[in-house]
N, C-alpha and C positions, 0 to 999 in steps of 0.2 A: 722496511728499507726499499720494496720494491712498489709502495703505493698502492699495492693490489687488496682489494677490497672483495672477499672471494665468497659466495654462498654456494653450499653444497646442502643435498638432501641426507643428513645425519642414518636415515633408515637405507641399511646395506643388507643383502642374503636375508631378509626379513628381522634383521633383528635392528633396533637403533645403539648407533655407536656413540661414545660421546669420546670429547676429543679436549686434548689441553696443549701450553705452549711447551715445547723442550727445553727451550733457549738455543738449541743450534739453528745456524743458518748454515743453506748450501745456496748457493750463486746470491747471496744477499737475501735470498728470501729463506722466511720460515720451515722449520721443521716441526709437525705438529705430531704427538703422539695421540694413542687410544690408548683408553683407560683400561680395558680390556685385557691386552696384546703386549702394551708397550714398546709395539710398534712404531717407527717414525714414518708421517707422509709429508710428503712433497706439497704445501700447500696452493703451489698452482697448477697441479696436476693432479691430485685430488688420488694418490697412489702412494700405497706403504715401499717404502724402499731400503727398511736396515729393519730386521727384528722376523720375532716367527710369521709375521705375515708379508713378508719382502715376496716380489715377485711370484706373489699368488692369483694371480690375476683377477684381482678386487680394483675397481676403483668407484668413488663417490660418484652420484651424478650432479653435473654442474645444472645451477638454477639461477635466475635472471636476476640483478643486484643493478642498484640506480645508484651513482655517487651526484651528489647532487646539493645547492646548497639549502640551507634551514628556511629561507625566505621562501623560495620555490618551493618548496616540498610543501611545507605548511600551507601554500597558498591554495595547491592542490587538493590537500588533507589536511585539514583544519582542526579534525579528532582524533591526529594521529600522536601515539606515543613516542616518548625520547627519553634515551637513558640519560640517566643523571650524570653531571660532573661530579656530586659527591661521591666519592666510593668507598668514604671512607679507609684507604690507603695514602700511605705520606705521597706517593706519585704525584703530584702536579701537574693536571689536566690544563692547565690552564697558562695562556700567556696573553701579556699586554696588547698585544695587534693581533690574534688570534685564539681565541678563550679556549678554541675546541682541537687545538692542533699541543701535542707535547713534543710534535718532531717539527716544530716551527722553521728553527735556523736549518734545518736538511732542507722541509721541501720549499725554501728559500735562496737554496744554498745550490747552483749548479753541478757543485762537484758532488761523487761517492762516498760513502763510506769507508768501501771494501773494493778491493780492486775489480774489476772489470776483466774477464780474460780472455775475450773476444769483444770490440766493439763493431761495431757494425754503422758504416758513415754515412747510411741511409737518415738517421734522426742523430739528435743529440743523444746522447745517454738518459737524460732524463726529461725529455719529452714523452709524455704524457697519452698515449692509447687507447683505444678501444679494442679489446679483446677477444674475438670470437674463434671456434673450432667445431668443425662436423666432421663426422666420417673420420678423423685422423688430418682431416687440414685443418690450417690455422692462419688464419688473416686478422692484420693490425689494420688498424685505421685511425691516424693524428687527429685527436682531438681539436685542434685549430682549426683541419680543414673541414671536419665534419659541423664546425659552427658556422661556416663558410656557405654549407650544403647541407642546410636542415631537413634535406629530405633528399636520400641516398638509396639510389635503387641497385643493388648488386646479386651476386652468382657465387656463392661460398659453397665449393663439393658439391657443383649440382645444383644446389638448392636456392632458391630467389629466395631474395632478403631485401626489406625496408628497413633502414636506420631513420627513426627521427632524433633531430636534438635541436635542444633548447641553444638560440645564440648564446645568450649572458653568464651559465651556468656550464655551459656544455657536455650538460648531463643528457647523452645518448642511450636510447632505445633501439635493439635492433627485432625484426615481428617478420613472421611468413607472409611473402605476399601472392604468394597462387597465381602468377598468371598473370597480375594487378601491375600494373605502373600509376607510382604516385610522384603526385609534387605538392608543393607547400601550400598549405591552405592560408586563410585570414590569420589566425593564431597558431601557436608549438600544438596545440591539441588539436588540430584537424588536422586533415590530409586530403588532399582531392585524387580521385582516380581518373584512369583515363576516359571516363566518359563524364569528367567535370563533379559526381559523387562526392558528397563531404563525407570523411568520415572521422568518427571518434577517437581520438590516441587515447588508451588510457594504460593503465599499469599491466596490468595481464592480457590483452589485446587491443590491436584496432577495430572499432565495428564502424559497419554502413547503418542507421538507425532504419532506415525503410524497410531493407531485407532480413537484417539479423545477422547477416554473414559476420561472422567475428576471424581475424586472423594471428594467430597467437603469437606470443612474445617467444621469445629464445634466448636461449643461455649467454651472458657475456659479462664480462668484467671490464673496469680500466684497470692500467698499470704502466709502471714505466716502460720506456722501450726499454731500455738494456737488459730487464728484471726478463720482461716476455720475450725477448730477442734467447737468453740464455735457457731456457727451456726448449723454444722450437723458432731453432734458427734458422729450419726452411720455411716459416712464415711468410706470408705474400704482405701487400704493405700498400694502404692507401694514403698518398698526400695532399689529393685535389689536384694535382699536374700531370 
């Protein structure tokens, strides 16, 4: 419901969890239990919050997820795997203007599901994000404008951050930049630094190929606004204005 497309590292307190759908939602998003526990987490907050591990101060740790389309991806990765539409399940993957989407007329459809109990008239409700959090902060950033600004130099808790992203797709990347100010190279896969330096975007870092310096990728998800508005509503928020 909330578009969030969420990877976490399964291995917690040394052991690996594994994890399934409840069927509840809270604020329109998922509640996911462990199979363990039978615990419920919060799937965009990556925290048990009803069962014996509620408020045990566990949480998953977030890892870097691309939403992105099949054309670009493969163009990238040419070897790369893809799950099947069959799943053998009656469910219907599949629709006439969209093969890979089952919640077609939603994310077509501007309106909610599930009511909304704060909106927030900074974006629409389902306007579309970039999701980042360190330290306990948490900063959005509108997918429109980040296609606008393929190459995005900011300060989240401290910490300098390069977002690239693809115009057509608007499948953003956000990478440590140490120090480094970049802007848009020839192509989505370069980057130039400030002393004019190409360097390589790629999936788990940017490198400079001369020196080796690589600067690593960073945890972030897309998701609607109103989905990440309802978890951390002291969110900061970039629109390009």
């Amino acid at each position: 419901m909330c578009r969030s497309a969420v990877l976490y590292d399964g291995e917690l307190d040394g052991k690996t969890r594994r994890f399934g759908t409840s069927g509840f939602l809270y604020q329109s998003n998922k509640l996911m239990y462990d199979l363990d526990s039978n615990s419920l987490w919060h799937a965009l907050t990556g925290e048990p919050v009803i069962g014996k591990l509620a408020y045990s101060g566990l949480h998953l740790n977030l890892l870097p997820v691309t939403t992105t389309t099949w054309a670009e991806w493969r163009e990238a990765h040419p070897d790369t795997k893809v799950l099947s539409l069959e799943t053998g399940f009656r469910r219907a993957y599949e629709h006439h203007s969209d093969p890979q989407s089952a919640y077609y007329e939603y994310f077509n459809d501007p309106a909610v599901m599930f009511p909304v109990f704060e909106h927030d008239a900074r974006l629409r409700d389902k306007d579309q994000v970039l999701a980042v959090r360190f330290d306990g902060e948490a900063r959005a950033y509108l997918l429109d404008a980040l296609a606008k600004s393929p190459v995005l130099n900011d300060v989240v808790a401290g910490r300098e951050i390069v977002i690239v992203t693809e115009r057509l797709s608007r499948a953003a990347r956000p990478y440590e930049r140490s120090g480094h100010r970049f802007t848009a190279g020839a192509s989505s896969r370069e980057a130039l630094d400030e002393q004019g330096r190409v360097w390589r975007v790629e999936e788990d870092a940017i490198v400079e190929p001369v020196s080796g310096e690589r600067l690593a990728r960073l945890p972030s998800h897309t998701a609607y606004w109103f989905g990440w508005r309802a978890f951390y509503p002291e969110t900061s928020l970039f629109t390009g204005n």
